[in-house]
ROPA-424454 format. One record per atom (N, C-alpha, C): residue in one letter; x, y, z. Coordinates in steps of 0.02 Angstrom, whole numbers, plus 50000, padded with zeros to 5 digits. Layout:
! residues N
aXYZ
...
END
This chain:
! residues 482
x499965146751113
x499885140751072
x500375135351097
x500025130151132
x500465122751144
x500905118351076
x501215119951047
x501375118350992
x501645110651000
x501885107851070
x502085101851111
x501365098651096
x501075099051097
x500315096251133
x500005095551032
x499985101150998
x500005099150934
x500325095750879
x500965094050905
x501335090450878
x501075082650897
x501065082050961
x500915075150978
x500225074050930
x499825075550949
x499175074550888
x499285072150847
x499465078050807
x499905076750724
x500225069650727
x500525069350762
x501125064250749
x500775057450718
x500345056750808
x499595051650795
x499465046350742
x498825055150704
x498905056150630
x499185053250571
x499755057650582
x500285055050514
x500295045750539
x500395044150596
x500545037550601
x499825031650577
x499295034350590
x498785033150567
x498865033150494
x499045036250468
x498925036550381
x499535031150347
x499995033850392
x500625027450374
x500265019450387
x499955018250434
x499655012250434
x499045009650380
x498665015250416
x498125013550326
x498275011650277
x499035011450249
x499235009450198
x499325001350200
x499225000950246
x499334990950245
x498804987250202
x498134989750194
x497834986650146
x498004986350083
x498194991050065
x498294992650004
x499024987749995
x499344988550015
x499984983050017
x499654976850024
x499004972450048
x498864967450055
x498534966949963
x498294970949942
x497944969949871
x498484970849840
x499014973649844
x499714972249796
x500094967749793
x500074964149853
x500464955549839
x499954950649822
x499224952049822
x498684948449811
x498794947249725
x498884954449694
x498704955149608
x499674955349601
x499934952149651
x500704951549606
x501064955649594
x500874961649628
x501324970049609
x501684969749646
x502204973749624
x502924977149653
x502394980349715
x502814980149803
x502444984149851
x503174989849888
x503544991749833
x503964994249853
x503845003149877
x503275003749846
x502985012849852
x502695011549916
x502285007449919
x501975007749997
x502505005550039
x502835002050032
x503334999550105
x503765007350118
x504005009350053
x504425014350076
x503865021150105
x503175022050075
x502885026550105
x502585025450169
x502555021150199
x502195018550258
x502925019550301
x503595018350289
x504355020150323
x504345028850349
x504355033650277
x504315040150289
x503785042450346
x503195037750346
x502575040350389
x502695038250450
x503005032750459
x503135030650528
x503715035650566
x504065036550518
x504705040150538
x504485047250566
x504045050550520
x503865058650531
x503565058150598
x502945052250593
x502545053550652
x502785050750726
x503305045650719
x503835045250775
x504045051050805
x504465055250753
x504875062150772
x504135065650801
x503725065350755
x503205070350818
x503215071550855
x502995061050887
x502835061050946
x503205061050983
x503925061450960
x504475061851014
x504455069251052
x504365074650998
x504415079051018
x503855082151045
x503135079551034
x502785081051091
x502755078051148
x503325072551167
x502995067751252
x502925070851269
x503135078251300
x503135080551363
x502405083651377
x501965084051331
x501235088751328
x501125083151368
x500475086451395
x499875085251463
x499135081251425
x498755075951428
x498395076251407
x497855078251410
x497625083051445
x497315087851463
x497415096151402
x498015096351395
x498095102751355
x497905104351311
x497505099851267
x497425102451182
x496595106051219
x496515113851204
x496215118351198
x495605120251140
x495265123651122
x495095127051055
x495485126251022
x495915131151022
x496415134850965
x496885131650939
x497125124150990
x497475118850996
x497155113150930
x496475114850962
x496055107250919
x495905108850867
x495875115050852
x495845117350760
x496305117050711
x496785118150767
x497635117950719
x497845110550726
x497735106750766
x497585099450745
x497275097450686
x496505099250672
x496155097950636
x496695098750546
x496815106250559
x496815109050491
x497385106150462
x498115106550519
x498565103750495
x498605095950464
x498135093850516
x498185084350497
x497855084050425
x497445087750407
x497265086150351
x497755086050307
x498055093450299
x498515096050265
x499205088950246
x499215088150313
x499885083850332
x499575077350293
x499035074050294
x498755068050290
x498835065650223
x498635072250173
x498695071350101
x499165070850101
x499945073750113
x500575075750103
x500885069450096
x500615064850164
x500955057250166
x500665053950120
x499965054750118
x499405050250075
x499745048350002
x500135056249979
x500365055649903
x500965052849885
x501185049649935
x501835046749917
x501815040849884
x501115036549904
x501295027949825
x501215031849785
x500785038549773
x500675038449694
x501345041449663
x501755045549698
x502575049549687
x502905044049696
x503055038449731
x503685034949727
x503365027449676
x502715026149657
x502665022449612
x502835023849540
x502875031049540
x502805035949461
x502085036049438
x501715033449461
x501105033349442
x500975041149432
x500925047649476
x500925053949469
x501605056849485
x501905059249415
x502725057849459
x502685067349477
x502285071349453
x502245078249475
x501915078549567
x502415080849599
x502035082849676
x501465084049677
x501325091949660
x500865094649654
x500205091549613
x500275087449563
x499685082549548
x499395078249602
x500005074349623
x499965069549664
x499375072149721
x499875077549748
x499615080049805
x498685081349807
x498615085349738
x497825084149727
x497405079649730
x497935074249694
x497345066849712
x497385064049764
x497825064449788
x497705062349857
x497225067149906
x497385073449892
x496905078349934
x496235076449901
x495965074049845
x495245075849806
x494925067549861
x495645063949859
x495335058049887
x495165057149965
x495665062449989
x495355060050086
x494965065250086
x494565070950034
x494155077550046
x493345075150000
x493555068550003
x492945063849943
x492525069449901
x493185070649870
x492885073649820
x492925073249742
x493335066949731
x493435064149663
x493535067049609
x493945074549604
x494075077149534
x494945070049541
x494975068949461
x495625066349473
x496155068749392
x496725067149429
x497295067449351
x497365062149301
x497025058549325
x497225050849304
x496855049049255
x496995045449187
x496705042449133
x496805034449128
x496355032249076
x496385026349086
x496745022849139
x495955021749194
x496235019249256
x496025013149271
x496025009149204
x496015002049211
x496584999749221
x497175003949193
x497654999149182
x498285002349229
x497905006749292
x498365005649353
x498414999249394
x498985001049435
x499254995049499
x498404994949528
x498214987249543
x497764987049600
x497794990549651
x498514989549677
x498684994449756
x498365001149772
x498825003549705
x498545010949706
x498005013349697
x497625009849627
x496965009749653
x496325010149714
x496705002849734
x496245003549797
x496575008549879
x497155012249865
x497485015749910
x496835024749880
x497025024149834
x496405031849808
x495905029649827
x495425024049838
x494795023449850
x494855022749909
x495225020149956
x495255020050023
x495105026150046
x495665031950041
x495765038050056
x494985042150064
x494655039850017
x494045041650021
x493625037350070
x493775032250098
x493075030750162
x493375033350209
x494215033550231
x494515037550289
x493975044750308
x494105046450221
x493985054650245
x493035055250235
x492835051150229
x492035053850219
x491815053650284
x491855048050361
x491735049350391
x492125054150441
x492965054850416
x493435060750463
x493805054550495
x494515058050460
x495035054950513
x495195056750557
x494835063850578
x495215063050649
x494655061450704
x493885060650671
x493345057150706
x493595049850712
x493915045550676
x494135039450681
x494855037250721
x495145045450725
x495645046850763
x495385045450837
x494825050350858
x494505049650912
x494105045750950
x493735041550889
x493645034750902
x493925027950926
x494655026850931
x495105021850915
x495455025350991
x495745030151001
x496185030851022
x496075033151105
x496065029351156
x495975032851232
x496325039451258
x496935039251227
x497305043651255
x497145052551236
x496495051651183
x496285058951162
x496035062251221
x495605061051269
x495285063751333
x494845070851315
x494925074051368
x494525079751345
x494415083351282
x495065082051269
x495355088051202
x494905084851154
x494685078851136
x494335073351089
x493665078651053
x493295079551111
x492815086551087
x492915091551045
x493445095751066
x493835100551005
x493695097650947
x494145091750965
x494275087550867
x493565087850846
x493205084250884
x492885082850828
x492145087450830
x492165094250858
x491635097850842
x492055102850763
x493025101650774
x493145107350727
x493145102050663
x492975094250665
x492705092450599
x492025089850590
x491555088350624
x491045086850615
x490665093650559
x490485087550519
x490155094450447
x489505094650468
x489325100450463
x488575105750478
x488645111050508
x488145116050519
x488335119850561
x488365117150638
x488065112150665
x488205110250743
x488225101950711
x488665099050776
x488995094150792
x488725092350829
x488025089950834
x487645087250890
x487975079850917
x488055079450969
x488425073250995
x487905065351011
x487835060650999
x487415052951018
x487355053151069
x488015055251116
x488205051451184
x488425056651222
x488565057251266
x488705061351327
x489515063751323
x489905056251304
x490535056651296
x490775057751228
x491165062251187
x491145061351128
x491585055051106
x491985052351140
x492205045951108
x491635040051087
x491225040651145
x490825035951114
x490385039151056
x490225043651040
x489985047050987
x490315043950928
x490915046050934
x491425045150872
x491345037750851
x491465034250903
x491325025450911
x490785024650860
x490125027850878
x489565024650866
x489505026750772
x489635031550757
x489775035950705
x490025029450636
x490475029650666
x490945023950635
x490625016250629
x490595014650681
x489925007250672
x489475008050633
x488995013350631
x488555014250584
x488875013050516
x489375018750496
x489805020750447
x489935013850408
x490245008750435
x490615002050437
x490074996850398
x489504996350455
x488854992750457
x488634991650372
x488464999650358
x488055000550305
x488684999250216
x489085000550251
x489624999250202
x489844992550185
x489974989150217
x489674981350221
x489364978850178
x488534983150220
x487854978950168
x488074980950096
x488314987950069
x488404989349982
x488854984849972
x489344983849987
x489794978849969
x489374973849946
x488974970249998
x488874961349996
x488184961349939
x487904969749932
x487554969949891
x487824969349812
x488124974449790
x488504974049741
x489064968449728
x489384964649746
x489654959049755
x489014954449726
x488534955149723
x488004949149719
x487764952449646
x487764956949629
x487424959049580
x487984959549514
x488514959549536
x489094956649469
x489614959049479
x489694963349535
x490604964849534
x490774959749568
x491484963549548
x492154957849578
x492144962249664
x492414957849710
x492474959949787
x492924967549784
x493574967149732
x493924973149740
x493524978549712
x492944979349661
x492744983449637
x492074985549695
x491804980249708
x491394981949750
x491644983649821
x492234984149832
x492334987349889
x492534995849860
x493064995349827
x493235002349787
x492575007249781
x492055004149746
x491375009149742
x490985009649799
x491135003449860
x490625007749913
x490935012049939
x491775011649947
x491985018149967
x491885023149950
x491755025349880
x491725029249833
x490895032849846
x490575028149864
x489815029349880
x489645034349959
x490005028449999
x489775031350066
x490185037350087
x490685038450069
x490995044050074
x490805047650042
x490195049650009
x490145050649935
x490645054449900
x491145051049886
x491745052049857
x491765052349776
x491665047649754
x491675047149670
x492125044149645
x492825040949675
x493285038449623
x493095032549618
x493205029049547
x492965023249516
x493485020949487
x493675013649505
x494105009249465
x494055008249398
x493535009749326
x493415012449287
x493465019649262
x493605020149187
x493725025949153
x493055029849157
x492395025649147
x491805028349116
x491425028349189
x491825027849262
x491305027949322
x491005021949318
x490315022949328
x489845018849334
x489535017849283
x489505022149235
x489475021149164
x489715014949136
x490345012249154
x490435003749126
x490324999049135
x489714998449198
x489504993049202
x488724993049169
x488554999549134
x487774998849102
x487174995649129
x487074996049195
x486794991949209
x486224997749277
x485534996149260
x485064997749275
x485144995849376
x485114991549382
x484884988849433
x485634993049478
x486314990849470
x486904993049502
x486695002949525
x486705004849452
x486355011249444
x485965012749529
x485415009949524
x485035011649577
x485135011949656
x485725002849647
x485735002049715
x486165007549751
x486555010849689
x486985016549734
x486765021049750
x486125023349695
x485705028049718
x485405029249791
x485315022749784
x484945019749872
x485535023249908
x486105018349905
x486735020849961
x486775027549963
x486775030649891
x487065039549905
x486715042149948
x486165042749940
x485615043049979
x485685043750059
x485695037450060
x486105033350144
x486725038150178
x487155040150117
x487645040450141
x487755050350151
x487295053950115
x487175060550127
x486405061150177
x486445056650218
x485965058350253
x486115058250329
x486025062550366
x486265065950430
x486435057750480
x487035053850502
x487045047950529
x486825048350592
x486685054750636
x486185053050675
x485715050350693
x485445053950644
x484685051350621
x484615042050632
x485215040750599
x485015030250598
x485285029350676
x485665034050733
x485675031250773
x485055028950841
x484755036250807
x483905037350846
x483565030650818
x483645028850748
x483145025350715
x483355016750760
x484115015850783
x484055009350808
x483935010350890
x484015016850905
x483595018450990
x482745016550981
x482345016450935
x481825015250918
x481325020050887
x481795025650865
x481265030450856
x481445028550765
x480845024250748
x480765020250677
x480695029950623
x480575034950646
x480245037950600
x480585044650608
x481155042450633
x481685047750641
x481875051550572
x481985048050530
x482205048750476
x481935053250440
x481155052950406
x480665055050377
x480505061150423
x480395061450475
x480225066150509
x480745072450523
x481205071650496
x481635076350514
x481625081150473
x481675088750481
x481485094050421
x481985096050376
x482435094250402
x483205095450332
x483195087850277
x482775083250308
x482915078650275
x482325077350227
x481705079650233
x481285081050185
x481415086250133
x481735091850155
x481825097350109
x482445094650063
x482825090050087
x483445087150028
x482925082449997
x482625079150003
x482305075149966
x481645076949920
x481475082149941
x481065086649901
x481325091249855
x482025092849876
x482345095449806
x482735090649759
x482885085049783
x483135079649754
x482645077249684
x482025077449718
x481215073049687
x481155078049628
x481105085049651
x480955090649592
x481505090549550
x482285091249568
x482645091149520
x482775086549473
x482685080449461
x482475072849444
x481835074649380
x481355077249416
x480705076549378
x481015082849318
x481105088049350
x481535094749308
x481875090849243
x482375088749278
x482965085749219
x482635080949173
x482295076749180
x482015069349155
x481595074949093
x480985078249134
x480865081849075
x481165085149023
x481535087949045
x482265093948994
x482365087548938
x482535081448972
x482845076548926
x482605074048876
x481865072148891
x481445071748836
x481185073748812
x481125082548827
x480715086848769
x481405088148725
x482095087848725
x482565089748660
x482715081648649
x482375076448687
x482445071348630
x483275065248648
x483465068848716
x484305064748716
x483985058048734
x483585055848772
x483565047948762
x482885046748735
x482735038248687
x482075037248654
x481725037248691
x481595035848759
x481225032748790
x481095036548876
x480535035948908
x480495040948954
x480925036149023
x480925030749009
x481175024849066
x481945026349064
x482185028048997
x483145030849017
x483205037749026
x482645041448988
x482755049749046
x482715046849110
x482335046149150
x482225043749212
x482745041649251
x483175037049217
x483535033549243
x484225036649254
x484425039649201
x485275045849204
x484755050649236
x484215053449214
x483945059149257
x484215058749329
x483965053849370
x483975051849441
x484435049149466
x485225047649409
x485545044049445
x485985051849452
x486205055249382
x486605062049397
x486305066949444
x485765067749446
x485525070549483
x485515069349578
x485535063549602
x485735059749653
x486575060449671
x486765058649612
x487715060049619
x487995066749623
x487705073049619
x487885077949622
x487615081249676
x487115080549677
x486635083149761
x487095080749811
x487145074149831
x487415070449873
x488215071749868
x488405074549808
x489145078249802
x489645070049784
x489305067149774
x489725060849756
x490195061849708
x489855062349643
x490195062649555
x490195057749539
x489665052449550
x489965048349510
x489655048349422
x489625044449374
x489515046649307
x489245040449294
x488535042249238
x488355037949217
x488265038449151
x488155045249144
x488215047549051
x488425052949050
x488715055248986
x488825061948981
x488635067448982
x488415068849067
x487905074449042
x487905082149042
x488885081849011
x489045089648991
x488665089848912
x488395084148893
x488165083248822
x487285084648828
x487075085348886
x486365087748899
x486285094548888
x485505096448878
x485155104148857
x485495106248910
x485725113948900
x485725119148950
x485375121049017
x485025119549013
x484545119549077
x484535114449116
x484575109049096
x484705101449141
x485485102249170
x486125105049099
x486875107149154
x486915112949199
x486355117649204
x486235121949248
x485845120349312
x485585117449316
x485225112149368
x485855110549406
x486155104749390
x486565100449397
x487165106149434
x487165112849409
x487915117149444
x487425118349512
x486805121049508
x486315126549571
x486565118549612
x486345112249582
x486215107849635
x487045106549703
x487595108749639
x488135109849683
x488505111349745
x487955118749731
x488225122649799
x487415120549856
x487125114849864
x486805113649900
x486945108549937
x487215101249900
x487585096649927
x487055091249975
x487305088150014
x486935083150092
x486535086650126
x486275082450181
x486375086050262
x486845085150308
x486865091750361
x487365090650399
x487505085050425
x488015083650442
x488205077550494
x488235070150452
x488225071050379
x488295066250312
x489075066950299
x489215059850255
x489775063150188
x489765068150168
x489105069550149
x488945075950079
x489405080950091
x489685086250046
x489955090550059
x489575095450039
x489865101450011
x489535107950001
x489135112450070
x488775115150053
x488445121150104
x487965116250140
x487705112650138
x487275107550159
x486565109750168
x486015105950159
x485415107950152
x485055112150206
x485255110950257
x485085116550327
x485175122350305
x486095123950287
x486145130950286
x485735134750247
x485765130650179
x485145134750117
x484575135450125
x484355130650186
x483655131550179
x483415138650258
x484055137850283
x483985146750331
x484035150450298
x484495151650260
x484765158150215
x483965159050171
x483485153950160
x482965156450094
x482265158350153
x482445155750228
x481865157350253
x482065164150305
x482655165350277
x482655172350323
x482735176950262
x482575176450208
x482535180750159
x482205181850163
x481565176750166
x480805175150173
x480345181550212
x480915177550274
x480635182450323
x480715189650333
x481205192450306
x481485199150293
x481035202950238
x480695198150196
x480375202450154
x479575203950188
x479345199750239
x478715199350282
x478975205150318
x479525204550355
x479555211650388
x479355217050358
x479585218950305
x479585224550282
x478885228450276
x478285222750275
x477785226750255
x477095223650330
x477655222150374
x477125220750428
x477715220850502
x478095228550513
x478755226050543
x478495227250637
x477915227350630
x477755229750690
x477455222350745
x477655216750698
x477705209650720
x478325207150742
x478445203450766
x478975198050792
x479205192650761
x479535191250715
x479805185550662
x480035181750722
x480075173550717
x480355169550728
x480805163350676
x481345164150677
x481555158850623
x481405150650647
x481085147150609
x480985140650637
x481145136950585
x481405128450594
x481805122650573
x481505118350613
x481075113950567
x480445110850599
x480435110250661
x480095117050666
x479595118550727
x480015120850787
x480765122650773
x481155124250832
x481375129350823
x481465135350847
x481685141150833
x482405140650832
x482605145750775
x483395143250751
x483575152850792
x484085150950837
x484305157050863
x484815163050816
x484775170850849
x484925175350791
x485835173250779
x485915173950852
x486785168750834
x486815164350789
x486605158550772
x486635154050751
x486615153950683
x486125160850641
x485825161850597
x486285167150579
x486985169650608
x487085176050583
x487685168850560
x488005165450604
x488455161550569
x488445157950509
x487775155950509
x487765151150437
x487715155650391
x487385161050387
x487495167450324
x488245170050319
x488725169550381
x489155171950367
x489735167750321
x489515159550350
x489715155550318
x489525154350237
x488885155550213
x488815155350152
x488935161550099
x489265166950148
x489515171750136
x490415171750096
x490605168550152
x491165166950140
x491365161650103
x490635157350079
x490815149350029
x490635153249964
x490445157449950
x490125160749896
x490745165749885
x491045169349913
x491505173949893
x492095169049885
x492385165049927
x493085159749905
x492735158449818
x492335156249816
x492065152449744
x492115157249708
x491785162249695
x491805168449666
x492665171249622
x493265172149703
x493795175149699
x494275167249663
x494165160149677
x494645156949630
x494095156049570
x493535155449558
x493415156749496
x493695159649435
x493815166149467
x494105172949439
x494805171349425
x495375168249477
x495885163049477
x496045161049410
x495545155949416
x495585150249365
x495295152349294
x494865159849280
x494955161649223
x495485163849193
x495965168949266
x496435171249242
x497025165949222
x496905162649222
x497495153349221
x497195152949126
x496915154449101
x496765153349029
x496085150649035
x495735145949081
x495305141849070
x494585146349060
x494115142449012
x493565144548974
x493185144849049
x492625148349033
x491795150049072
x491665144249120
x491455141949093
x491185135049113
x491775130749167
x492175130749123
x492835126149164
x492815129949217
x493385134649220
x493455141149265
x492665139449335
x492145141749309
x491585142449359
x491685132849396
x491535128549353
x491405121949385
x491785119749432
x492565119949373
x493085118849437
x493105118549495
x492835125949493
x493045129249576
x492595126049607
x491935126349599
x491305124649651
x491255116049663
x491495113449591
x491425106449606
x492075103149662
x492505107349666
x493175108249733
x493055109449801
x492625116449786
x492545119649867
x491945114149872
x491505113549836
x490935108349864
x491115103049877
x491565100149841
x491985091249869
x491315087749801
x491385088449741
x490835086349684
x491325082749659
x491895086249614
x492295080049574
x492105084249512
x491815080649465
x491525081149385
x491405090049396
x491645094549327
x490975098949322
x490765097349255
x491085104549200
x490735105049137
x491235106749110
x491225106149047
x491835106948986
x492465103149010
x492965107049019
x493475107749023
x493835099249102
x493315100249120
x493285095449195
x492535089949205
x492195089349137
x491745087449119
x491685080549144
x491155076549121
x490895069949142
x491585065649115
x491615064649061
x492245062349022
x493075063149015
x493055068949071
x493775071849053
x494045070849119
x494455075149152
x494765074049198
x495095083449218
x495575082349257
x495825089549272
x496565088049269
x497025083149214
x497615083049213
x497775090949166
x497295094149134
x497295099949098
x497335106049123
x497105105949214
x497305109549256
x497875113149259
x498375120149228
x498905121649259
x499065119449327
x499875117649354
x499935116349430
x499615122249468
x499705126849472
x499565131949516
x498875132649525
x498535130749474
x497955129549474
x497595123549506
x498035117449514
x497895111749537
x497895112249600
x498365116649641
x498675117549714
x498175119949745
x497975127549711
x497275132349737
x496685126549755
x496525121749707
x496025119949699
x495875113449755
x496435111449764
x496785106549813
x496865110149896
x496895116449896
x496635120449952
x495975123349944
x495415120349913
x494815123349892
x494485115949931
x494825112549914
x494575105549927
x494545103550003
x495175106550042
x495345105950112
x494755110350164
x494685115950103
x494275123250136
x493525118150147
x493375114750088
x492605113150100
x492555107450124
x492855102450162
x492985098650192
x492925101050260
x493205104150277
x493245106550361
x493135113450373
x492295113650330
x491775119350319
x492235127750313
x492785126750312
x493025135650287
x493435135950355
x493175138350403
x493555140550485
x494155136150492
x494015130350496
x494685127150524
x495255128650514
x495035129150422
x495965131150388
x495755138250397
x495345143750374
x495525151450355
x495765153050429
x495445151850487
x495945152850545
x496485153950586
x496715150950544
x497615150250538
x497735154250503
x497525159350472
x497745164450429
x497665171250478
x497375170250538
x497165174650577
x497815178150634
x498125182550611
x498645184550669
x498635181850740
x497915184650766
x497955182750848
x497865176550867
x497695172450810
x497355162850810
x498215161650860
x498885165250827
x499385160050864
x499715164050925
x499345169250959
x499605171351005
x499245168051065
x499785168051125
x499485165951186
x498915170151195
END
């Protein structure tokens, strides 16, 4: 292990995150605030990631390896939140570490569980420093690492196949910098249009930037207490719908669509099957809603039907009603829709719609064996045969997203917390969701979290972010031997 060659990375990194903070210092002398948390946290970040890089000059840029570019990956995250949480610790805003540390992790892992109450009447800064954290991390900082920076070279690949979310990291371009490049333009582009959209439709510029972050990352934190819920408004409602949409949908896909292939999109088979479970779960819920009667009218089932239902698929969170206060069967919906999440190569987090939809067609197919085995199964993903390698990993992977969930579940019962809490918690963490039920509900928050409980969950958050391997790896004896 080059630990010279990982340090320099890191260093990078941390210096990257120390800078990111300059916006947020620009909206704090804008709204008149004290900018003394960010100057001094943007000092510590410069300082750490200096010493880094001091101590890696001497690496080769050639050297960062596999084993090199994972422990890049896992650490920078790790490291990223660590710096990330310092306005909210030296403002007092979260004066507990370990809180801190969560929201800042829930925010670059866009996954929006938060500690925070009435969050009207925080600093702008910090505000828009938590919503930031979330567009960094929806498309990957260290994809934006790799994007920006020449001096990554070969090693650039590593990075960003050990964060690109799905099971494969299919590349645009030949070179992955320009990959990363193009990734990001898209990313940028479409983030933009929500802005100049919402900006027109009644927010203020800071809010409408705060929520497209919140969108395209599908992140979830909201400069409001009630989400999206406080602006009541039908039309806003939708347009995010549109974005979530946009923004859990594989960004490849729109790069084919401006090469000219107009029908890239629609035609693709992970992206019909999210939208076909999207359509059914919608019609599911809407009904649930109006046979027990929660709204008068079939036009506002419809409308929370399709917007919660959209915000949880897509792993966003964001909230439009309370719908830990819905029939049983519509909040049971809403958990299955959890552990399904985007498609690969999206914001979305969770297991992503590829993997679930191998895991149900090699069940499929396992049960055809059985009573006709003197045939030849092929697994296919529209129309391409998905290889037995390929297929043993993503089971092993949903193997291992299902047992982590399972074992802090169990965790977080033993922590005091009820059924419901306990189960949501965890999945709405490892999935990167935000909101669950009861205890972490539409309305509440997770300042009720024991710390120890906050920490786990805050490494639950890192785990489903950089699909499980990156970090459990490092737990691996031989991962740090030559």
């Amino acid at each position: 292990m080059n630990l010279r060659v990982v340090c320099r990375f890191i260093g990078i990194i941390v210096l990257l995150v120390g800078a990111s903070m300059v916006f947020s210092l620009v909206w704090a002398l804008y709204f008149g605030e004290t900018v003394g948390a960010f100057l001094y946290s943007m000092a510590i970040a410069f300082a750490a990631g200096a010493a880094l890089l001091w101590f890696g000059r001497k690496s080769e840029q050639g050297d960062l390896l596999r084993k090199e570019g994972m422990l890049v990956v896992g650490l920078g995250w790790l490291l990223s939140a660590l710096f990330g949480c310092l306005p909210f610790i030296l403002s007092g805003i979260i004066a507990n570490p370990i809180s801190a540390y969560f929201e800042t992790m829930s925010g670059f892992t866009t996954t929006g569980a938060t500690v925070l109450s009435d969050i009207e009447i925080l600093p702008k800064g910090i505000l828009f420093w938590r919503s930031f954290t979330h567009w960094l991390g929806g498309m990957g900082i260290i994809v934006l690492f790799v994007a920006i920076l020449p001096q990554v070279g070969a090693g650039g690949k590593v990075l960003f196949k050990s964060e690109a979310p799905g099971p494969s990291a299919e590349g645009l371009k030949p070179r992955v910098r320009q990959t990363a490049t193009r990734l990001w333009i898209i990313y940028v582009a479409i983030s933009m249009l929500e802005t100049v959209v919402l900006r027109i439709e009644g927010m203020t510029l800071f809010d409408s930037l705060c929520h497209t972050f919140g969108t395209m990352a599908t992140g979830g934190f909201s400069t409001k207490s009630l989400s999206i819920g406080h602006y009541d408004s039908t039309l806003i409602e939708f347009t995010i719908i549109a974005f979530m949409i946009l923004a859990a949908t594989n960004f490849n896909l729109y790069y084919r669509v401006l090469r000219g292939k107009r029908w890239a999109v629609p035609l693709d088979a992970e992206w019909r099957i999210f939208m076909g479970i999207m359509v059914a779960a919608i019609l599911l819920v809407t009904l649930n809603l109006r046979s027990h009667a929660i709204y008068s009218d079939l036009a506002s089932a419809v409308r929370y039907a399709s917007f919660q239902v959209v915000s949880i698929l897509t792993t966003t969170g964001y909230v439009s009603a309370d719908f830990d206060q819905w029939p049983s069967f519509s909040k049971l919906l809403l958990v299955l829709l959890m552990f399904v999440g985007g498609c690969a190569g999206s914001t979305g987090g969770s297991m992503k719609v590829i993997r679930v939809a191998v895991v149900f067609k090699r069940g499929f197919m396992e049960i055809r064996r059985i009573f006709r085995p003197q045939l030849t199964w092929t697994l296919k993903m529209g129309g391409k045969p998905v290889s037995d390698q390929r297929t043993a990993v993503i089971l092993s992977f949903v193997l291992i997203f299902v047992g982590i969930f399972a074992i802090v579940s169990c965790a977080m019962a033993l922590m005091g917390l009820d059924l419901a809490t306990a189960v949501t918690c965890s999945i709405a963490s490892l999935g990167n969701i935000g909101p669950g039920l009861a205890g972490v509900g539409a309305m509440v928050n997770y300042a009720d979290i024991p710390l120890p409980g906050q920490f786990i969950l805050a490494m639950c958050m890192v785990l489903g972010r950089l699909e499980l391997f990156a970090i459990l790896v490092m737990f691996v004896p031989s991962f740090w031997k030559e």
